[in-house]
py3Dmol code that shows the C-alpha trace and the ligand (Angstrom):
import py3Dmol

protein = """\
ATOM      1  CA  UNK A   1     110.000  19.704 175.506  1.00  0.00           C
ATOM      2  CA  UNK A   2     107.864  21.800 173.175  1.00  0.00           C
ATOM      3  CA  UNK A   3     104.090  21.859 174.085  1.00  0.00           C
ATOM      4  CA  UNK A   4     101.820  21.310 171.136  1.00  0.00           C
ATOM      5  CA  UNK A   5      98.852  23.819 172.065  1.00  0.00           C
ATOM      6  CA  UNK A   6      94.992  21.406 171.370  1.00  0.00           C
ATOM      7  CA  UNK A   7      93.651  23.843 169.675  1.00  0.00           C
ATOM      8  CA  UNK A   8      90.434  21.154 170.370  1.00  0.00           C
ATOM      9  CA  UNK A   9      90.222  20.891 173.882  1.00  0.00           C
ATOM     10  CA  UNK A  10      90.658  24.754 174.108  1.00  0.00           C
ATOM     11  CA  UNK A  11      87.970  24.968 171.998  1.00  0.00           C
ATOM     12  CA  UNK A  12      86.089  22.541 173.479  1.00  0.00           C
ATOM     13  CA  UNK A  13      86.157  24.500 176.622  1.00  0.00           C
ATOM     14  CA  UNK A  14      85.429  27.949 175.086  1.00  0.00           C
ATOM     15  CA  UNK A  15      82.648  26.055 173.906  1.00  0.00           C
ATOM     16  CA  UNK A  16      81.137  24.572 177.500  1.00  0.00           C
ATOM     17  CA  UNK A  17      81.981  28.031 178.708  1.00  0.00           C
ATOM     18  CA  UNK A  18      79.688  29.528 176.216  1.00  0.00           C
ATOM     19  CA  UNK A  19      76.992  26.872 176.610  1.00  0.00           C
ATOM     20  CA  UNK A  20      76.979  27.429 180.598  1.00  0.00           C
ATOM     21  CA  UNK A  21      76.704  31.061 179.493  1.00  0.00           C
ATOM     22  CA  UNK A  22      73.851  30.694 177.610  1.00  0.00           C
ATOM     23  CA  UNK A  23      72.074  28.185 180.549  1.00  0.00           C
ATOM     24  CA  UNK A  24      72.806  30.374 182.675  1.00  0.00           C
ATOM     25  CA  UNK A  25      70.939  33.200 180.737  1.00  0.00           C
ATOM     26  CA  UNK A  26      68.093  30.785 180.309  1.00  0.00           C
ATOM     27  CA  UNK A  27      67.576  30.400 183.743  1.00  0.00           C
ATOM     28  CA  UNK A  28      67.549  33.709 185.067  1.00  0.00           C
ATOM     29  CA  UNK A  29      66.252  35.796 182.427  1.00  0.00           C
ATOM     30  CA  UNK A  30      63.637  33.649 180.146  1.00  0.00           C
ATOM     31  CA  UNK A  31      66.106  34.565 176.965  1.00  0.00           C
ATOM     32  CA  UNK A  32      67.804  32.093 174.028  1.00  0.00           C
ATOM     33  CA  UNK A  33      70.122  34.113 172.654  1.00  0.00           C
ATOM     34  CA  UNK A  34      69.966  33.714 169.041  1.00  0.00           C
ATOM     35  CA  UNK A  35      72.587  34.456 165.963  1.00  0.00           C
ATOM     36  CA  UNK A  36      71.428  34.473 162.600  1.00  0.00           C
ATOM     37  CA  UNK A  37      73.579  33.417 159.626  1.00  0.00           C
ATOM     38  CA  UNK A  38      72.987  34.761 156.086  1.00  0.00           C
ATOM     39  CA  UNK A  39      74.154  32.615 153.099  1.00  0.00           C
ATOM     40  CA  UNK A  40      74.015  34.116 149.780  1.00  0.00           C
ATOM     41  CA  UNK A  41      74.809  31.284 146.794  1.00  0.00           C
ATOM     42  CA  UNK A  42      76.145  27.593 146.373  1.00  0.00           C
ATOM     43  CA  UNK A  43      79.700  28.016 147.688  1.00  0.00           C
ATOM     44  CA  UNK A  44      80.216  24.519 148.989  1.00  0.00           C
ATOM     45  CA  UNK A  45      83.392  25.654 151.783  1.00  0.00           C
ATOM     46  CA  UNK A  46      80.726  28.469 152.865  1.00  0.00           C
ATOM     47  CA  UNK A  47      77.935  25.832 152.917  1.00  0.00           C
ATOM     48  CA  UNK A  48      79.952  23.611 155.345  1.00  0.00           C
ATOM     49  CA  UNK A  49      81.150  26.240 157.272  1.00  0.00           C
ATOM     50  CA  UNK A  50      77.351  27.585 157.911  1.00  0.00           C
ATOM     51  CA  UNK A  51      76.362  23.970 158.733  1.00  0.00           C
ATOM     52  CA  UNK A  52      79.630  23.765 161.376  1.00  0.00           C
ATOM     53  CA  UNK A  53      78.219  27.292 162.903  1.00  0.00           C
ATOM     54  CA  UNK A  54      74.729  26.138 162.837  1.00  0.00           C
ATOM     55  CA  UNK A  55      75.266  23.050 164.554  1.00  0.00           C
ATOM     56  CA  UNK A  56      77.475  24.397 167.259  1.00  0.00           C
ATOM     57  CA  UNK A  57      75.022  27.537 167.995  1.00  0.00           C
ATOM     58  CA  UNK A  58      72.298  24.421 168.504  1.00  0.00           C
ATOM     59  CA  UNK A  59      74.298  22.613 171.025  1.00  0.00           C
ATOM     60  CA  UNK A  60      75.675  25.714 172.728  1.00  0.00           C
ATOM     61  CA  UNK A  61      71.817  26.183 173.895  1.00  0.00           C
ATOM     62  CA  UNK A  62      71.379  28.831 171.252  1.00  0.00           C
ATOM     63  CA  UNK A  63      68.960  29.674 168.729  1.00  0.00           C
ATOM     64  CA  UNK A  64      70.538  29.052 165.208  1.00  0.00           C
ATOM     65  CA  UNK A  65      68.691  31.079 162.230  1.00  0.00           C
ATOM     66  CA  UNK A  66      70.053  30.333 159.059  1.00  0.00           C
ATOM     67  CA  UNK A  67      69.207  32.939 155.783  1.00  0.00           C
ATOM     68  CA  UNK A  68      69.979  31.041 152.748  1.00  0.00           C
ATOM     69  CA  UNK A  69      69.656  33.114 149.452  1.00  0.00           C
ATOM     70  CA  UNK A  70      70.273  32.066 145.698  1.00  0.00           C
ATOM     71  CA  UNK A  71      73.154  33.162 144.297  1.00  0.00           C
ATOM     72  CA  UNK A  72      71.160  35.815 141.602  1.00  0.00           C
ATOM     73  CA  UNK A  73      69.841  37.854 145.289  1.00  0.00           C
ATOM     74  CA  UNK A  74      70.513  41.514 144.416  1.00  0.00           C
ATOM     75  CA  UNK A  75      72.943  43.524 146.651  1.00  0.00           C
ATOM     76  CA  UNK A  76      69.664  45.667 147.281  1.00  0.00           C
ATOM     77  CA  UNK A  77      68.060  42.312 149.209  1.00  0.00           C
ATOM     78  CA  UNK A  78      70.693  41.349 150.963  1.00  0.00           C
ATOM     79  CA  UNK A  79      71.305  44.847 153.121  1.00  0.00           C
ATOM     80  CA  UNK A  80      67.528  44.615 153.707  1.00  0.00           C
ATOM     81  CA  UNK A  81      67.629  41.671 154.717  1.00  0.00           C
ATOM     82  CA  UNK A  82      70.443  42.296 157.022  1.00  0.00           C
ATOM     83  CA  UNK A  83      68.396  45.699 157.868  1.00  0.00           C
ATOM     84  CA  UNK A  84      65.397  43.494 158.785  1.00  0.00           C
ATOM     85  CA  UNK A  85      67.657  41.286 161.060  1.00  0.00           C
ATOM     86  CA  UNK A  86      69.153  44.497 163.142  1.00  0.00           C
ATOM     87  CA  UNK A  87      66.065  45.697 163.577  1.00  0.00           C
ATOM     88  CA  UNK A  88      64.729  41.743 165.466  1.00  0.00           C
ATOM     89  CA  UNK A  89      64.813  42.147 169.001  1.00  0.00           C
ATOM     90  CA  UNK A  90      65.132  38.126 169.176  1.00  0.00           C
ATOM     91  CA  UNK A  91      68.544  37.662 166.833  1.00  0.00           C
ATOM     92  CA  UNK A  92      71.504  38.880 169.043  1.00  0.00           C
ATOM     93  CA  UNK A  93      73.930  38.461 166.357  1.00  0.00           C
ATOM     94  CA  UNK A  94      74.356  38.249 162.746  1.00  0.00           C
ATOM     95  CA  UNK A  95      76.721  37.013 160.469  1.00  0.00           C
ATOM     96  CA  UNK A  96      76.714  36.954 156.844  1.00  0.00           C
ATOM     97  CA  UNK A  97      79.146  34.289 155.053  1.00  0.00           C
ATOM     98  CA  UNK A  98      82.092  35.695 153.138  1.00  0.00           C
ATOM     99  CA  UNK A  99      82.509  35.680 150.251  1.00  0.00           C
ATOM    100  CA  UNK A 100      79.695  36.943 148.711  1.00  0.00           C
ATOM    101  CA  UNK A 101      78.583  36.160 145.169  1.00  0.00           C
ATOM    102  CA  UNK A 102      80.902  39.003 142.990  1.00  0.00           C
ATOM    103  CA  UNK A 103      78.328  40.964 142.599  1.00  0.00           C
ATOM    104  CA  UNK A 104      77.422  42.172 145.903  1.00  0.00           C
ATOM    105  CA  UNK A 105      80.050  44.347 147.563  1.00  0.00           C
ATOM    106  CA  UNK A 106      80.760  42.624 151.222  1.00  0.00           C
ATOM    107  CA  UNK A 107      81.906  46.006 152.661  1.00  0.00           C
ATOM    108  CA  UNK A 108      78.680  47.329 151.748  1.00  0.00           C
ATOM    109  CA  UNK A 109      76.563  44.745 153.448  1.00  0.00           C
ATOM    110  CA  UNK A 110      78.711  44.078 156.473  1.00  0.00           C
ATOM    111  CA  UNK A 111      78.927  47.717 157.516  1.00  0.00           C
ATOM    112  CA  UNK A 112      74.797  47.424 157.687  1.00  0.00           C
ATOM    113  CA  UNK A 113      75.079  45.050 160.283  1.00  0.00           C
ATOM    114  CA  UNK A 114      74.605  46.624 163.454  1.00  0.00           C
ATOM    115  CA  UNK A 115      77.927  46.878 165.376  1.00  0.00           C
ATOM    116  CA  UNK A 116      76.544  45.005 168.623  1.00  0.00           C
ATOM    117  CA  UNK A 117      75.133  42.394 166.303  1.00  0.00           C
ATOM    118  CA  UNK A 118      78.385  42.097 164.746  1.00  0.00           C
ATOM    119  CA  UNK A 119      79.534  38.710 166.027  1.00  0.00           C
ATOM    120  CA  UNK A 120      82.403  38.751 163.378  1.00  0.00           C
ATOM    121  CA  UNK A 121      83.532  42.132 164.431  1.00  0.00           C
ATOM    122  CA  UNK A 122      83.902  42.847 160.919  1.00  0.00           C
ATOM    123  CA  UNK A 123      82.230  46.233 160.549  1.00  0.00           C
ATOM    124  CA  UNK A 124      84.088  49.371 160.369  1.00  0.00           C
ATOM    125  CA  UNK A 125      82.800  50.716 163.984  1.00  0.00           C
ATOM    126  CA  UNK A 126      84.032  47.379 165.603  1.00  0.00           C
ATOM    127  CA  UNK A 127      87.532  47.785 163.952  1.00  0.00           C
ATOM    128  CA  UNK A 128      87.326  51.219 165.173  1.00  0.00           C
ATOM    129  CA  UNK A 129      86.539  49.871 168.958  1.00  0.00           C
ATOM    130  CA  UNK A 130      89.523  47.615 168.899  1.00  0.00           C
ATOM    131  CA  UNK A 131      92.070  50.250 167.850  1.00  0.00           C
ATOM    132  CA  UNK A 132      90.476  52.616 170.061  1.00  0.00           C
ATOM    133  CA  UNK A 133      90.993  50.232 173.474  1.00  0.00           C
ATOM    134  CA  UNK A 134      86.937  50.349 173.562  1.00  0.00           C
ATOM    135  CA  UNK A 135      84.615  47.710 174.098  1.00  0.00           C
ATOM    136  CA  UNK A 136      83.550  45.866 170.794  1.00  0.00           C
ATOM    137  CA  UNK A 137      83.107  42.625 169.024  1.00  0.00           C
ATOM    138  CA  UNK A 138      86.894  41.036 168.155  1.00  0.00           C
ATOM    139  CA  UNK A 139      87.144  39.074 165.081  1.00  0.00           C
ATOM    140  CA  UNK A 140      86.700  35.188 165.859  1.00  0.00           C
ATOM    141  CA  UNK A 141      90.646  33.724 164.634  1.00  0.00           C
ATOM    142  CA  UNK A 142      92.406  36.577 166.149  1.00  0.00           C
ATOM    143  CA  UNK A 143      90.339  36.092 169.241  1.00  0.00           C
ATOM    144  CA  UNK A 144      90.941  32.558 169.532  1.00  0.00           C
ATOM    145  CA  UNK A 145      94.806  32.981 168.321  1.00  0.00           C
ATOM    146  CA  UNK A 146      95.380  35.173 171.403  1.00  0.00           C
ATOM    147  CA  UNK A 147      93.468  32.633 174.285  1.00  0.00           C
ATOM    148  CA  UNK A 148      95.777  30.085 172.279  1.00  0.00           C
ATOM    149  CA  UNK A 149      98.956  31.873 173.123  1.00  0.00           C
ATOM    150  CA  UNK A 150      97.622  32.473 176.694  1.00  0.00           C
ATOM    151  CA  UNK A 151      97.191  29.162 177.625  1.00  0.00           C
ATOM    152  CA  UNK A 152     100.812  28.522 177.182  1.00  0.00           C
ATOM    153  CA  UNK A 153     101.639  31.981 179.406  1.00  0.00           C
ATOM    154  CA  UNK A 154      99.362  33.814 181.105  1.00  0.00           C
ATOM    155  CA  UNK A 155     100.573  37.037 180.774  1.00  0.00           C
ATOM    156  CA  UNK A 156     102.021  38.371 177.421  1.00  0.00           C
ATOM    157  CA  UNK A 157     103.545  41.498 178.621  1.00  0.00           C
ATOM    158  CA  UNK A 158     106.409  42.912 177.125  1.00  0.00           C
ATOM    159  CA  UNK A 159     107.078  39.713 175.102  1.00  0.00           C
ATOM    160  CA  UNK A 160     108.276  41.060 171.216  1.00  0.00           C
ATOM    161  CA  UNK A 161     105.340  39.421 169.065  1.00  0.00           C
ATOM    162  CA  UNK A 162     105.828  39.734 165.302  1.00  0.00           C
ATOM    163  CA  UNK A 163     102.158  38.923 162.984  1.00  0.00           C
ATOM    164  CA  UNK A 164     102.835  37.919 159.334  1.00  0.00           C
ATOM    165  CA  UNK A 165     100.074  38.994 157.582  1.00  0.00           C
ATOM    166  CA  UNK A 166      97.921  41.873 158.134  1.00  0.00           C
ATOM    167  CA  UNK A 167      94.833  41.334 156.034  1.00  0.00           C
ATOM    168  CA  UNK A 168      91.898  42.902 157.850  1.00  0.00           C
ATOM    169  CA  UNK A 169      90.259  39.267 158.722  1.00  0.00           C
ATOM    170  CA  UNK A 170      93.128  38.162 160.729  1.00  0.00           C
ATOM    171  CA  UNK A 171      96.550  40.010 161.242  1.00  0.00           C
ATOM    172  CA  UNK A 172      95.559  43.377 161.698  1.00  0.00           C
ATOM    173  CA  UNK A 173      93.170  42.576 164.503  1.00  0.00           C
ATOM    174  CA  UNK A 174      95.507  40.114 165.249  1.00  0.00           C
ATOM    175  CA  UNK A 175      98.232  42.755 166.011  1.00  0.00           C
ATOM    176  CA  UNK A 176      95.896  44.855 167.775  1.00  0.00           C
ATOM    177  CA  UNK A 177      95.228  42.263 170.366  1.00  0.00           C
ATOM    178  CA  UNK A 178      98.376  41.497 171.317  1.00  0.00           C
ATOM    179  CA  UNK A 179      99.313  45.442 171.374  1.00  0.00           C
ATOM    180  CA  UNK A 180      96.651  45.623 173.830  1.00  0.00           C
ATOM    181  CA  UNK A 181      98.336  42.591 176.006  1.00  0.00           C
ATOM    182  CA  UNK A 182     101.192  44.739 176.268  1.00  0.00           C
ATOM    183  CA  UNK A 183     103.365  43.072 173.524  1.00  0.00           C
ATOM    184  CA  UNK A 184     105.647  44.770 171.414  1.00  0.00           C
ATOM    185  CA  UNK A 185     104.446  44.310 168.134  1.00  0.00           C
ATOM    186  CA  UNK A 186     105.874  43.486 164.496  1.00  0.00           C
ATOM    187  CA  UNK A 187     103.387  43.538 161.406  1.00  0.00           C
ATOM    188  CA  UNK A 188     105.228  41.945 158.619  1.00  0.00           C
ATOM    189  CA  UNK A 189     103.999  41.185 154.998  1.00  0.00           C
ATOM    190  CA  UNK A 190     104.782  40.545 151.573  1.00  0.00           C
ATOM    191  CA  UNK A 191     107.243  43.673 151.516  1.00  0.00           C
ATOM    192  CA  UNK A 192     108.993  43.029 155.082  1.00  0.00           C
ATOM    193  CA  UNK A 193     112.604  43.150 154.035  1.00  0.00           C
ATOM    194  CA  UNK A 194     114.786  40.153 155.685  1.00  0.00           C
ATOM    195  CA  UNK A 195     111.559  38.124 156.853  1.00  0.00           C
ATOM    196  CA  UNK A 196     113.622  35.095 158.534  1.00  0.00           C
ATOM    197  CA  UNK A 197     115.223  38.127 160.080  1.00  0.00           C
ATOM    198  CA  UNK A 198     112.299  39.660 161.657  1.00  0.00           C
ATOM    199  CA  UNK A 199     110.970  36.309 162.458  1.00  0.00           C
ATOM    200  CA  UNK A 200     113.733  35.505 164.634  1.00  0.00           C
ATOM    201  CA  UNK A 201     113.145  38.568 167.343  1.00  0.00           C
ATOM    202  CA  UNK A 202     109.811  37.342 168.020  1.00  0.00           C
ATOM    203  CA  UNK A 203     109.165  35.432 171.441  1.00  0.00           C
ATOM    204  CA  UNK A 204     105.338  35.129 169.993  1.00  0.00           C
ATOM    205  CA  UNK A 205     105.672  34.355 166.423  1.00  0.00           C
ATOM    206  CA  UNK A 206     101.980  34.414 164.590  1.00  0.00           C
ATOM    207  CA  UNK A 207     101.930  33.368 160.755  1.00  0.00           C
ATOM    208  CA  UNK A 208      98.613  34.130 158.584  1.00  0.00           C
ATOM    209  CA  UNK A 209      99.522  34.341 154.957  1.00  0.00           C
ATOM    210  CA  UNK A 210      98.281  31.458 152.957  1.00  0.00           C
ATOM    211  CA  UNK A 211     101.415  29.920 151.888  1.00  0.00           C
ATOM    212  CA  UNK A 212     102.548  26.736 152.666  1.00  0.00           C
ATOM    213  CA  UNK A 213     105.149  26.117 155.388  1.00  0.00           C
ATOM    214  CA  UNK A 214     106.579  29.741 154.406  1.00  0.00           C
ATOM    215  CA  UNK A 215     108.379  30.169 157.584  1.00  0.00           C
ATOM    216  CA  UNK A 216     111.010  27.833 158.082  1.00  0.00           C
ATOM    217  CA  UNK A 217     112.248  25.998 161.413  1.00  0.00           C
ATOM    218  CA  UNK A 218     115.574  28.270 161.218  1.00  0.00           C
ATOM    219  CA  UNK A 219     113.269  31.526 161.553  1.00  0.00           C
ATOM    220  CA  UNK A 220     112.081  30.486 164.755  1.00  0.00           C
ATOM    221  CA  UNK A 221     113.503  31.727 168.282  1.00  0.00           C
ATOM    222  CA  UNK A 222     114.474  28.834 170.605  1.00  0.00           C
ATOM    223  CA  UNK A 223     111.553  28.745 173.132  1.00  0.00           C
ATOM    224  CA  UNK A 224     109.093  30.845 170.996  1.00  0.00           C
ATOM    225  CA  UNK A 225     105.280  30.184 171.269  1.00  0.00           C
ATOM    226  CA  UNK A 226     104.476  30.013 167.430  1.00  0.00           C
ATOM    227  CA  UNK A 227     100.737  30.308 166.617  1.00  0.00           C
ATOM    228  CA  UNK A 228      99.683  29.517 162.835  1.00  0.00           C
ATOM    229  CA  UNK A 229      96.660  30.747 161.540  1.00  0.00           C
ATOM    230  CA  UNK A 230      97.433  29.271 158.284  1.00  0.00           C
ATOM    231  CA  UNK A 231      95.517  26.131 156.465  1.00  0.00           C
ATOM    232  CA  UNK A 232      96.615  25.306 153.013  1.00  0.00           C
ATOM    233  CA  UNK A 233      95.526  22.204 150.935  1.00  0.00           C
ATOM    234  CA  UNK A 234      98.288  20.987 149.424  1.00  0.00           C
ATOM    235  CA  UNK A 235      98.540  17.598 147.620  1.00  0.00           C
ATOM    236  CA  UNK A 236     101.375  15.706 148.810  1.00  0.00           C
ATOM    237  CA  UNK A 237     102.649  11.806 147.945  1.00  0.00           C
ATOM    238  CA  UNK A 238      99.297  11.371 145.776  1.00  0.00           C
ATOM    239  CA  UNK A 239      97.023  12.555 148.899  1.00  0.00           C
ATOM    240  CA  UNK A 240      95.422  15.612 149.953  1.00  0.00           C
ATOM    241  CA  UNK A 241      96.100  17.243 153.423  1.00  0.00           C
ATOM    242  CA  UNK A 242      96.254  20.289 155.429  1.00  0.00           C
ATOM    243  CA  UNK A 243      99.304  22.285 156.260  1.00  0.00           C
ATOM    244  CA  UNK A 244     100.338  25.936 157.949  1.00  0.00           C
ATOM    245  CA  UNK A 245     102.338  28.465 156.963  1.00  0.00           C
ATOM    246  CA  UNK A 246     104.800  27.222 159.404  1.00  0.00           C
ATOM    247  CA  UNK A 247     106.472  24.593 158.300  1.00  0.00           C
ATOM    248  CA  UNK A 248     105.506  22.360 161.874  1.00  0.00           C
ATOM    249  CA  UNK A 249     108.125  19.518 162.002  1.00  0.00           C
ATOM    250  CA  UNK A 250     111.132  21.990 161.749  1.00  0.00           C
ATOM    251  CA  UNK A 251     109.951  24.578 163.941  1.00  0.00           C
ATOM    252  CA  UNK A 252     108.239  22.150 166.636  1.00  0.00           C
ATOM    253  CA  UNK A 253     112.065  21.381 167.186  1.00  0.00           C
ATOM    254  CA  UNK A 254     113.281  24.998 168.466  1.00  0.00           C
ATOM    255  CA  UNK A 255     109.552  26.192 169.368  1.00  0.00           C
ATOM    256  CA  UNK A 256     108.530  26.126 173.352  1.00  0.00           C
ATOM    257  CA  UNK A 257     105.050  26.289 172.012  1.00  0.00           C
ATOM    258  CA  UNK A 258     103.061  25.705 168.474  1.00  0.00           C
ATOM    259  CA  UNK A 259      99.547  24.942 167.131  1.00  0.00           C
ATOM    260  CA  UNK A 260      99.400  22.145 164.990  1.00  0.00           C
ATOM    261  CA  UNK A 261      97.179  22.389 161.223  1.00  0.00           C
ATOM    262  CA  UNK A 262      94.879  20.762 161.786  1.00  0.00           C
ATOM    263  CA  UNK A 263      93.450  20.994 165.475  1.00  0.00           C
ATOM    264  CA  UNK A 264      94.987  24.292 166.137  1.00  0.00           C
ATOM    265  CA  UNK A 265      93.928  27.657 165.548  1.00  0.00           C
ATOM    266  CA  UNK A 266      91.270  26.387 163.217  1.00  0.00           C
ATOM    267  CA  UNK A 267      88.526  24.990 165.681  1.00  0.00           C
ATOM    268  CA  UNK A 268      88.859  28.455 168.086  1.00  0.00           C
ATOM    269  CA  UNK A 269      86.901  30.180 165.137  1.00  0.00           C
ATOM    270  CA  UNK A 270      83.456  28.883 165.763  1.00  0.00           C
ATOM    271  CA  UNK A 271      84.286  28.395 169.563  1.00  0.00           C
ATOM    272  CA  UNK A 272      85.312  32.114 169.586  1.00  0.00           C
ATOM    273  CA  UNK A 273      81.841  32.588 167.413  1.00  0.00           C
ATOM    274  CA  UNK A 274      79.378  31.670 170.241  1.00  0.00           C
ATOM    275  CA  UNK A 275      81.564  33.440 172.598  1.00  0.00           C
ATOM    276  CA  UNK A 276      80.756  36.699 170.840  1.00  0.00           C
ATOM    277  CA  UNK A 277      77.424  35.610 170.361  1.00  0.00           C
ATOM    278  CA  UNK A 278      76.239  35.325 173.962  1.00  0.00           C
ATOM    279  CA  UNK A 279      78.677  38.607 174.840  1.00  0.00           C
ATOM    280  CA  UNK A 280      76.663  40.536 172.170  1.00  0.00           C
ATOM    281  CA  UNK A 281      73.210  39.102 173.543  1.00  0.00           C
ATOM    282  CA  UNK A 282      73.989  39.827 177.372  1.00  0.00           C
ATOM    283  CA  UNK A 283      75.214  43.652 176.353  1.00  0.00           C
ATOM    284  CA  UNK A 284      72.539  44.287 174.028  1.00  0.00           C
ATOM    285  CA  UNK A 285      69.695  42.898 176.520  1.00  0.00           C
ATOM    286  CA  UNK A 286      71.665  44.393 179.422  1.00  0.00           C
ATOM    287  CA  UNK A 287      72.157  40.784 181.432  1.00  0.00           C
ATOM    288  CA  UNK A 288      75.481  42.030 183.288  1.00  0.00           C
ATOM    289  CA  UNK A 289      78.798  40.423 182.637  1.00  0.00           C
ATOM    290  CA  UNK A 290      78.905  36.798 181.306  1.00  0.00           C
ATOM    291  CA  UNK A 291      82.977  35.087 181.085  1.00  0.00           C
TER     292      UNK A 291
END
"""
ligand_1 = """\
48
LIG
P 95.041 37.279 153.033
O 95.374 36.716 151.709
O 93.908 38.248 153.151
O 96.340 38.011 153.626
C 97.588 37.420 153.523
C 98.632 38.329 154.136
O 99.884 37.675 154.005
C 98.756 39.688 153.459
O 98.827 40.684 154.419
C 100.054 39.568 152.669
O 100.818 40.760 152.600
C 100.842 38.577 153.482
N 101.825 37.880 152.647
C 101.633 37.316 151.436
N 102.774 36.776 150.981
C 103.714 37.013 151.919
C 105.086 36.697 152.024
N 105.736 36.038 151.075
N 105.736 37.099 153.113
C 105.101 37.766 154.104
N 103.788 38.081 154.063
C 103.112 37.708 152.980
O 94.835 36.036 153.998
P 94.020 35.892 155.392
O 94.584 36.795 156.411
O 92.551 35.920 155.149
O 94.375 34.381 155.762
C 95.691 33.979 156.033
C 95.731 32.479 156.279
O 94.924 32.175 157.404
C 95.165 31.631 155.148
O 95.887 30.424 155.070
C 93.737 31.337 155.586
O 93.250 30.114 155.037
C 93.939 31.216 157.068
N 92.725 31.507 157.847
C 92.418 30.634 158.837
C 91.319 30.834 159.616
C 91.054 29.871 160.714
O 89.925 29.703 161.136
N 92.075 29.228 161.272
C 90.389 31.943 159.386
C 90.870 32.876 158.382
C 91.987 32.639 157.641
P 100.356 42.075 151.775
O 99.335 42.722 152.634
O 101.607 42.853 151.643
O 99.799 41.578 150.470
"""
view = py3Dmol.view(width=600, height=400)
view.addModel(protein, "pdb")
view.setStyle({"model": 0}, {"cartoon": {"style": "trace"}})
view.addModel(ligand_1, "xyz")
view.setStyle({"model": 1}, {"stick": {}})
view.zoomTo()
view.show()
């Protein structure tokens, strides 16, 4: 029987977890933790995706405080903005919505954020923290990708884990994580010779590329956990709908465990969000450990 990992009701918990967290917090410290979101332009995706975050912070207990620039904001603003927002003892993390309008270089303004405020753990000191074995911020898919995998086994050691992908966002961090579960890791990519190959070794197999059901159900060990980071829109039969990179029904048949597309990996993001968010808050304000 393969066990189709709710992405949801993980989420869902991360979520309560977080919330509880941030009571918690509340009640014995007079503090609302608080992230701040900066929006630069008219990008609908990016304008749903701050209204998801925005909502969730709210119910989580926290403070939501949303930045929302037009589209002409010089580069110039934007750092100071972010500049201003390190510099607020009340906002315990920032993150600024990617991508940014073409001209403002997002390396520039991310790597102002300060690196405890950096609930996306996309600076350069964070990355640096995570190859290092050092305390940081994790990046939100990776993070929830990994408590994914765990929930199907516990303990990851030694297990041969191959990423496909290794953009900076996801499968590099990605990789790192499960390095530092004591996996032995695999980054493949668009030059990996014999993919299917490769694929086949892996006991964790995780797929972030962006194209459509590009790893087949043959490329899949028999009992593998398979976690796809993937979401395509694809129009199929005359409608529009969400796929992977795995290509589910085939794999689902050999896999011991996969995420489905939707109501997978995609809902950990924000959950994995507030996490950060009231980890970044409790080290910054020095609160003690929080789950
Ligand atoms: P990128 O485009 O930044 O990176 C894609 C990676 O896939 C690259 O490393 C590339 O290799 C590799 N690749 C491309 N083609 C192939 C191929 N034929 N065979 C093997 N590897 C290949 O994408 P992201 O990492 O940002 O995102 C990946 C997927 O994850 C997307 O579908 C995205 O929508 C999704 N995503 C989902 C999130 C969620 O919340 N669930 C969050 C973020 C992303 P190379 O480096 O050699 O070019």
């Amino acid at each position: 029987m393969t066990t189709i990992i709710d992405g949801k009701a993980i989420a869902a918990s991360v979520r309560e977890k977080a919330a509880s967290a941030v009571a918690d917090i509340k009640s014995r410290h007079g503090v609302q933790p608080a992230l701040a979101v900066v929006l630069v332009g008219e990008d609908p995706a990016s304008q749903v995706y701050v209204r998801n975050k925005h909502v969730a912070t709210e119910k989580s207990g926290m403070r939501s405080i949303e930045h929302k620039l037009p589209e002409n904001t010089s580069e110039d603003d934007v750092v100071a903005l972010v500049r201003k927002l390190n510099d607020d003892d009340e906002v315990d993390g920032i993150l600024v919505q990617l991508p940014l309008p073409k001209h403002i270089s997002s390396d520039r303004v991310i790597n102002e954020i300060h690196p405890d405020k950096d609930v996306d753990g996309l600076t350069e000191v964070n990355a640096g923290r995570l190859i290092l074995g050092k305390e940081g911020l994790v990046p939100c898919t990776p993070q929830g990708s990994v408590i994914l995998a765990k929930t199907v086994t516990e303990n990851l050691s030694g297990l041969n884990a191959v990423v496909v992908g290794r953009s900076i966002l996801v499968g590099k961090p990605l990789a790192m994580l499960l390095l530092a579960e004591n996996c032995t890791v695999t980054m493949a990519h668009s030059r990996t010779k014999d993919l299917a190959a490769v694929c086949r070794e892996a006991d964790i197999l995780c797929a972030a590329v962006g194209i459509p059901r590009l790893i087949k159900g043959d490329w899949v060990k028999k009992g593998a956990i398979v976690i796809d980071v993937g979401i395509n829109r694809i129009e199929e039969s005359g409608k529009m709908r969400l796929v992977g990179d795995v290509d589910y029904d085939a794999a689902a048949e050999v896999a011991g465990a996969i995420t489905p597309v939707p109501g997978g990996v995609g809902p950990m993001t924000i959950a994995c969000l507030l996490r950060n968010t009231v980890l970044a808050a409790a080290r910054r304000r020095g609160l003690g450990k929080v789950e």
